[in-house]
C-alpha positions in Angstrom: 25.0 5.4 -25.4 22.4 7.6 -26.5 22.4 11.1 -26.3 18.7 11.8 -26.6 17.0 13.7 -24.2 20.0 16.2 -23.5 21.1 19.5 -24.7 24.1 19.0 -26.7 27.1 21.6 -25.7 27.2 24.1 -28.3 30.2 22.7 -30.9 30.8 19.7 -29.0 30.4 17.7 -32.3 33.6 19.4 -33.3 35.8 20.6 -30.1 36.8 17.3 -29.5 39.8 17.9 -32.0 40.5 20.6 -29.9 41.3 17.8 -27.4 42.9 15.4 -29.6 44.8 17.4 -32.8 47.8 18.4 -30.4 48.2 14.3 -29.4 47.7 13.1 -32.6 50.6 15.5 -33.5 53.0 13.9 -30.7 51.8 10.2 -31.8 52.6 10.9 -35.4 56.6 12.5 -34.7 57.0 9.8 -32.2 56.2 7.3 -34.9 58.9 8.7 -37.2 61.2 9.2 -34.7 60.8 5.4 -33.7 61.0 4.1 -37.5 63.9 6.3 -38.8 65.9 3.2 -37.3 64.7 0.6 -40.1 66.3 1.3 -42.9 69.9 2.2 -41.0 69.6 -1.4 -40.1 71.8 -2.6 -43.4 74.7 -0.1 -42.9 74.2 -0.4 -39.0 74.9 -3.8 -39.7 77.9 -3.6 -42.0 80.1 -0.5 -40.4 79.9 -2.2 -37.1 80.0 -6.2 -38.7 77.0 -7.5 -37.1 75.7 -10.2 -38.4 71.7 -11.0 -39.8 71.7 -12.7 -36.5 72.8 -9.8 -34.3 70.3 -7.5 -36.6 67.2 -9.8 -35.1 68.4 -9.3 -31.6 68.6 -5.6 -32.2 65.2 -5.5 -33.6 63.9 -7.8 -30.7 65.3 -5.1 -28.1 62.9 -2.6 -29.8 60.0 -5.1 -29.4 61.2 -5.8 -25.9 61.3 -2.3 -25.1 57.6 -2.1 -26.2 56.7 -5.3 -23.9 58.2 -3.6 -20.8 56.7 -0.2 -21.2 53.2 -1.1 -22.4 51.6 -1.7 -19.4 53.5 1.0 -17.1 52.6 3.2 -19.8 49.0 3.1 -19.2 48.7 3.9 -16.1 51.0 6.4 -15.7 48.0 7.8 -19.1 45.4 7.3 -16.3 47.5 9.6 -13.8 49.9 12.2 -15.3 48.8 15.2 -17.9 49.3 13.4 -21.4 51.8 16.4 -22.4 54.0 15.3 -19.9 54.2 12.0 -20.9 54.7 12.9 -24.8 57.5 15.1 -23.2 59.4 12.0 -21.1 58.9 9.4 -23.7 60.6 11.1 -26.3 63.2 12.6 -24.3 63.6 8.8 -23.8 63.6 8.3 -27.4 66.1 11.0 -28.1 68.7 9.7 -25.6 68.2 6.3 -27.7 68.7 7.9 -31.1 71.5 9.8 -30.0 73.3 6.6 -28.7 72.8 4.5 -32.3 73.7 7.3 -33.8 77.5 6.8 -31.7 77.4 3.5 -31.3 80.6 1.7 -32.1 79.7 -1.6 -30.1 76.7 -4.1 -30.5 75.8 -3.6 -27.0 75.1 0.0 -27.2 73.0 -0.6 -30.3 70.7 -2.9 -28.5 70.3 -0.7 -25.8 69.1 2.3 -28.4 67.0 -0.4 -29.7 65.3 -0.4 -26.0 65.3 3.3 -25.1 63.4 3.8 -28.6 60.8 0.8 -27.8 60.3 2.3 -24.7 59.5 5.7 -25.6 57.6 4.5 -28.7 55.1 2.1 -26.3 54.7 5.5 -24.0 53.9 7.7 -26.7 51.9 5.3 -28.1 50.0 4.0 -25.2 49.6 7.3 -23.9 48.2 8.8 -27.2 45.5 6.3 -27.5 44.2 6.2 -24.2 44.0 10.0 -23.9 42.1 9.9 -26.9 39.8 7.1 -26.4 39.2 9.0 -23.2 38.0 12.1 -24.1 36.3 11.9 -27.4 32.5 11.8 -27.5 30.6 8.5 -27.6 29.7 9.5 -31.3 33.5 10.3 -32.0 35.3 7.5 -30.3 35.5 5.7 -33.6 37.1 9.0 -35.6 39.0 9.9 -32.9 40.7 6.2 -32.9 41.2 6.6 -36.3 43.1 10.1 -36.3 45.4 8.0 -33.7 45.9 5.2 -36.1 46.2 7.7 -39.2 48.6 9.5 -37.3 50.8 6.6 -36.3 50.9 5.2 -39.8 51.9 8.2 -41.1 54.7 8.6 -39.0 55.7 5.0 -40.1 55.8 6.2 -43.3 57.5 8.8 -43.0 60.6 7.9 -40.6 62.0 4.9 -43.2 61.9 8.1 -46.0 63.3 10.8 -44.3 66.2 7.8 -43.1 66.7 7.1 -46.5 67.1 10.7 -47.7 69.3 11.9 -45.0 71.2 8.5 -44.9 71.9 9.3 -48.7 73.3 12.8 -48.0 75.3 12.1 -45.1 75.1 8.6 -44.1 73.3 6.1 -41.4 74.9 8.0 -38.2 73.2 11.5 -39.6 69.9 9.7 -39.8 69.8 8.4 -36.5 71.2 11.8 -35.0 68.3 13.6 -37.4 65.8 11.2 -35.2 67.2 12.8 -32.1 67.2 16.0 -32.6 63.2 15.6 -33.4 62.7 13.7 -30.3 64.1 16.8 -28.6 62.3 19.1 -30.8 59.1 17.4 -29.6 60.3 16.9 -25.7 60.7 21.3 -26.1 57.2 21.4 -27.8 55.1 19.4 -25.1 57.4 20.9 -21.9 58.5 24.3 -22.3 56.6 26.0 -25.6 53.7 24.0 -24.9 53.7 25.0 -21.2 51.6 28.3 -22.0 48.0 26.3 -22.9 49.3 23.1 -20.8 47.0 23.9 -18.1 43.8 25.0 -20.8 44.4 21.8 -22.8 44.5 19.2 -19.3 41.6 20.8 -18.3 39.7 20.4 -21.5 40.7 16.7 -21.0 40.1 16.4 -17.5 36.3 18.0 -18.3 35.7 15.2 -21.4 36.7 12.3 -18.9 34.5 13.9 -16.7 31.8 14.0 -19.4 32.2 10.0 -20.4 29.2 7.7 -20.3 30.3 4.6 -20.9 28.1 1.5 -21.4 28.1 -1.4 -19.3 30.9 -3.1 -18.6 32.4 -6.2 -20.4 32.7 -9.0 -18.8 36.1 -11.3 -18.0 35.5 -13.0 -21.4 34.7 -10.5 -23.7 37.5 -8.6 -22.5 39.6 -12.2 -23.9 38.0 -11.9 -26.8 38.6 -8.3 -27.8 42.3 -9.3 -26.3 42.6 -12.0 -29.0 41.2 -9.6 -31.7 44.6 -7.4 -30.9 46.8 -10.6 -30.6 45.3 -11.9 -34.2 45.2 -8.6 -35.9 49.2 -7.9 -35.1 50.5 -11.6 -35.0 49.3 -11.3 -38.8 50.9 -8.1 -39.5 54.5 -9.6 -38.2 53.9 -12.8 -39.8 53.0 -11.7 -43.3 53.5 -7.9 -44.5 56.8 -8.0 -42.6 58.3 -11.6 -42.9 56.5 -14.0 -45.2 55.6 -11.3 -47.7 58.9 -10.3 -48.7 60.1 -14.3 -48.8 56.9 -15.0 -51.2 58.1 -12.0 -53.3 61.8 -12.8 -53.1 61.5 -16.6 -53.4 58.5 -17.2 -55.5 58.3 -14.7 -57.6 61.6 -13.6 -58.3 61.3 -9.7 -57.3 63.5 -7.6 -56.5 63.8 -5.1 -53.3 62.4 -2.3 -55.4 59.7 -3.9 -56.4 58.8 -5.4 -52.9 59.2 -2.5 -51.4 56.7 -0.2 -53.6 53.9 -3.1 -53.1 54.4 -2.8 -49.2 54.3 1.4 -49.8 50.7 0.4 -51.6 50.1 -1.4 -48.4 51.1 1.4 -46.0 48.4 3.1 -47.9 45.5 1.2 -47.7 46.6 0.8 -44.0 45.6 4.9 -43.5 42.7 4.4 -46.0 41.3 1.3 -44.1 41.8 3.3 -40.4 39.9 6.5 -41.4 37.5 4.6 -43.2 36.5 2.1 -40.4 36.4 4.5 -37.8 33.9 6.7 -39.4 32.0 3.3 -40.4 32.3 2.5 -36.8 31.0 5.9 -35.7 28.2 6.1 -38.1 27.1 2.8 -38.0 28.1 0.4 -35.8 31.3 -1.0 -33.9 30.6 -4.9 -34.7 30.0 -3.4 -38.7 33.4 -2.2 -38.2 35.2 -4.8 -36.8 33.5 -8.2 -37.8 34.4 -7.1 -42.1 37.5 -6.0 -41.2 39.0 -9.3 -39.9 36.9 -10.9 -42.4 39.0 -9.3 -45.2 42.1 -9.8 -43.1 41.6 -13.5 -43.7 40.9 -13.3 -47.2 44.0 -11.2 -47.8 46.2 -14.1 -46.3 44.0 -16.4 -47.9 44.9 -15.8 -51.3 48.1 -16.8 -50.9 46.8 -20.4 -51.3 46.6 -19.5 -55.1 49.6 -20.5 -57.2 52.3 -18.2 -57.3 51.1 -14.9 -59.3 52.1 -11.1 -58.8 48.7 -10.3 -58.8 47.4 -12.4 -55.9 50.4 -11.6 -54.1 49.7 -8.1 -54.5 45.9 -8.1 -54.1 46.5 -10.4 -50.6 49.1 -7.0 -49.5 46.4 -4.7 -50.1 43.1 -6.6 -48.6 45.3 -7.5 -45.2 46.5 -3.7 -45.0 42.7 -2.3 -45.1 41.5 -5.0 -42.9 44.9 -4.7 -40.1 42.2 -1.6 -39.4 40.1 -4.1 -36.8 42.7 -3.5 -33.7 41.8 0.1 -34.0 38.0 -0.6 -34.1 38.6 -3.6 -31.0 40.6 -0.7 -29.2 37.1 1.8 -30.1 34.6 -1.2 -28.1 37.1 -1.3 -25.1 36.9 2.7 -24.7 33.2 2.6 -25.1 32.9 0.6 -21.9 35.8 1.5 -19.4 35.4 4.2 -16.9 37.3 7.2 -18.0 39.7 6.5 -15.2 40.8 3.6 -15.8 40.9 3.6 -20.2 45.0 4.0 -19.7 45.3 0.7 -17.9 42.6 -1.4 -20.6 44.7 0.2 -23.3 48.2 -0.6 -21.9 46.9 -4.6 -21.5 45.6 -4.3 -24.7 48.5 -3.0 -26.6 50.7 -5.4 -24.4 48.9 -8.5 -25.9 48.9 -6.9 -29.4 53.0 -6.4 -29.3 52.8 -10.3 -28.2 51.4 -11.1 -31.1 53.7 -9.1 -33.2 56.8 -10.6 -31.6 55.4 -14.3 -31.9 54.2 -13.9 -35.3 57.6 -13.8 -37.4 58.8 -16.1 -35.4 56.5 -19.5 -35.3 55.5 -19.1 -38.9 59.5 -18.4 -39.9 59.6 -22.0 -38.5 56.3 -23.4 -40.1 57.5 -21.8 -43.4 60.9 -22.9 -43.3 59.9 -26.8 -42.5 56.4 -26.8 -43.6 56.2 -24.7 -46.5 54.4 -22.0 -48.1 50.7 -23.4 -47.5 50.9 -24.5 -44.2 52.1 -21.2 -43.1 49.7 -18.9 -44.6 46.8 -21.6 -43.1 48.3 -21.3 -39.8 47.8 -17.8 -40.0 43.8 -17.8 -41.4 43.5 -20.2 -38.6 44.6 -17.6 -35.8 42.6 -15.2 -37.3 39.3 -17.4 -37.6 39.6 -18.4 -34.0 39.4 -14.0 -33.3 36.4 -13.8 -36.1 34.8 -16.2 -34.8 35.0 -15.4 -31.3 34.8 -11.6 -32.0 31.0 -12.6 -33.8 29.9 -14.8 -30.9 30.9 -13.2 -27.9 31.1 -9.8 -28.3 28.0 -7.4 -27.8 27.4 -4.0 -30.0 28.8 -1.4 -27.7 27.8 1.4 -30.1 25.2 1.6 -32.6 23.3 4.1 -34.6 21.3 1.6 -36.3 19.8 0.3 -33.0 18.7 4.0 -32.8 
């Protein structure tokens, strides 16, 4: 909405990071808390002699930890002081590290598995909410962007510090490493944070105060900007983290080395694409923001139609990391027009469809690639994302725009 007419509060423009810097900090150790547990899967795996099968049911716990929590999660964003929330979820998180890391049964895996999806979708949920919520209308789009930044750097950063500490001391050291920093960041956001607690909830409880937001959606755009999460993360489960690796594997005859640097170039462009939209989102407009990146999205998985060659493969990584960007942009619209009070709860459903998506992803097109082959499976994954473009370009209005200024 526009701001003409009123006197802006001197440093506004900026003292929104006031409000956001110390959550994007709890998002980003949460997220490396959360993905120290990935690469610990192999030797998880072999010290305990689970099989690939039992591995999928471990990692399915996480997701299903993350489908129980998401929706809880956001309102308890919309009612308790987001510290406190940071605090409990990775408490929860550190309890589940601390178990994997003395697991000697499968059962006690899978419940770490849980107690770290649950934590992760609190953290998560509650960071982006709480920042959606009390960033400026002009900032919703950078501050969106810091939260996605910060949770894909943490991503990044939990499978490397695994892999170094699992090096030094093995997989057990890792995952007790990962509790120690949940606990590190429960102390931060309970007991040494406790001093400015009560000057950092009110500068949030002021912002919320302070929102505007546009008129609301209606039942169907709120679908529509629903299916834009679902598409967006269906094709993140489906491709960079299942078919991906099988194309690199299978058709090209890579190794793990070489697969894994080309998804590193992919984590990249992922941060590039996130602090790049939401500026473009902020400066010009949401629907210039969203409608390329699920554009380029497509593209990206299109390109695996071409014969086998490195250099498709490799350009498809990098053009469906910067366009995975368009949840974060989707997430921007729903802030702009949800009453402060209730951002926690539109967030939670949101993220709740997204993780949906994720989970069905790997799984149908496993099955389409596996009895279908190659092509069939990449166009069953441009199709899911056309349906979200073209819906997205339809039905959805411009809920921010400095070119209609």
């Amino acid at each position: 909405m526009s701001m003409r007419g009123r006197s802006p509060r001197p440093g506004t423009d900026a003292s929104w990071l006031r409000s956001t810097l110390p959550l994007a900090t709890c998002v980003l150790l949460v997220s490396t808390v959360a993905w120290i547990r990935v690469p610990l899967l192999p030797d998880l795996g072999d010290e305990l002699s689970l099989s690939a099968t039992s591995l999928g049911w471990v990692v399915a716990a996480f997701g299903a930890g993350r489908l129980v929590m998401d929706l809880p999660a956001g309102r308890l964003a919309d009612r308790f002081p987001p510290l406190y929330l940071f605090a409990v979820a990775s408490l929860v998180m550190g309890i589940g590290s601390g178990l994997l890391a003395a697991a000697h049964a499968a059962a006690i895996v899978l419940v770490a598995s849980f107690l770290l999806g649950a934590g992760s979708a609190t953290g998560n949920t509650t960071g982006m909410a709480t920042m959606s919520a009390v960033a400026t209308d002009d900032r919703r789009g950078s501050a969106m962007a810091l939260y996605s930044g910060s949770l894909l750097v943490g991503q990044a950063l939990g499978p490397a510090l695994a892999g170094l500490l699992a090096s030094a001391g093995g997989w057990r050291t890792a995952a007790a490493s990962g509790a120690a920093l949940a606990l590190a960041v429960t102390a931060w956001s309970g007991i040494v944070g406790r001093r400015r607690r009560a000057e950092f909830e009110g500068e949030v409880r002021r912002r919320r105060r302070e929102r505007t937001p546009g008129a609301p959606l209606t039942g169907l755009q709120h679908v529509v900007l629903y299916g834009v999460a679902f598409s967006v993360f269906f094709t993140v489960g489906s491709m960079p983290q299942m078919l991906i690796p099988l194309i690199g594997a299978d058709d090209l005859g890579l190794d793990t080395a070489a697969i894994g640097l080309a998804l590193g170039a992919g984590g990249l462009a992922r941060v590039a694409g996130a602090f790049g939209t939401g500026l473009l989102s902020d400066l010009v407009s949401r629907r210039w923001a969203l409608l390329p990146c699920l554009v380029l999205q497509a593209a990206g998985v299109a390109l695996l139609l071409q014969p086998p060659g490195v250099h498709w493969w490799l350009l498809a990584i990098i053009a469906m990391s910067l366009g995975s960007s368009g949840h974060a942009v989707g997430a921007t619209m729903l802030g702009d027009r949800t009453n402060a009070a209730e951002v926690g709860r539109a967030l939670g459903r949101y993220r709740f469809i997204g993780d949906l998506g994720l989970v069905a992803g790997p799984v149908l097109v496993a099955l389409v690639y596996e009895y279908a082959g190659r092509e069939v499976a990449v166009l069953s994954v441009c199709a899911v994302l056309l349906v979200g473009l073209v819906s997205a370009a339809t039905l959805l209005p411009e809920t921010h725009s400095r070119l209609r200024r």
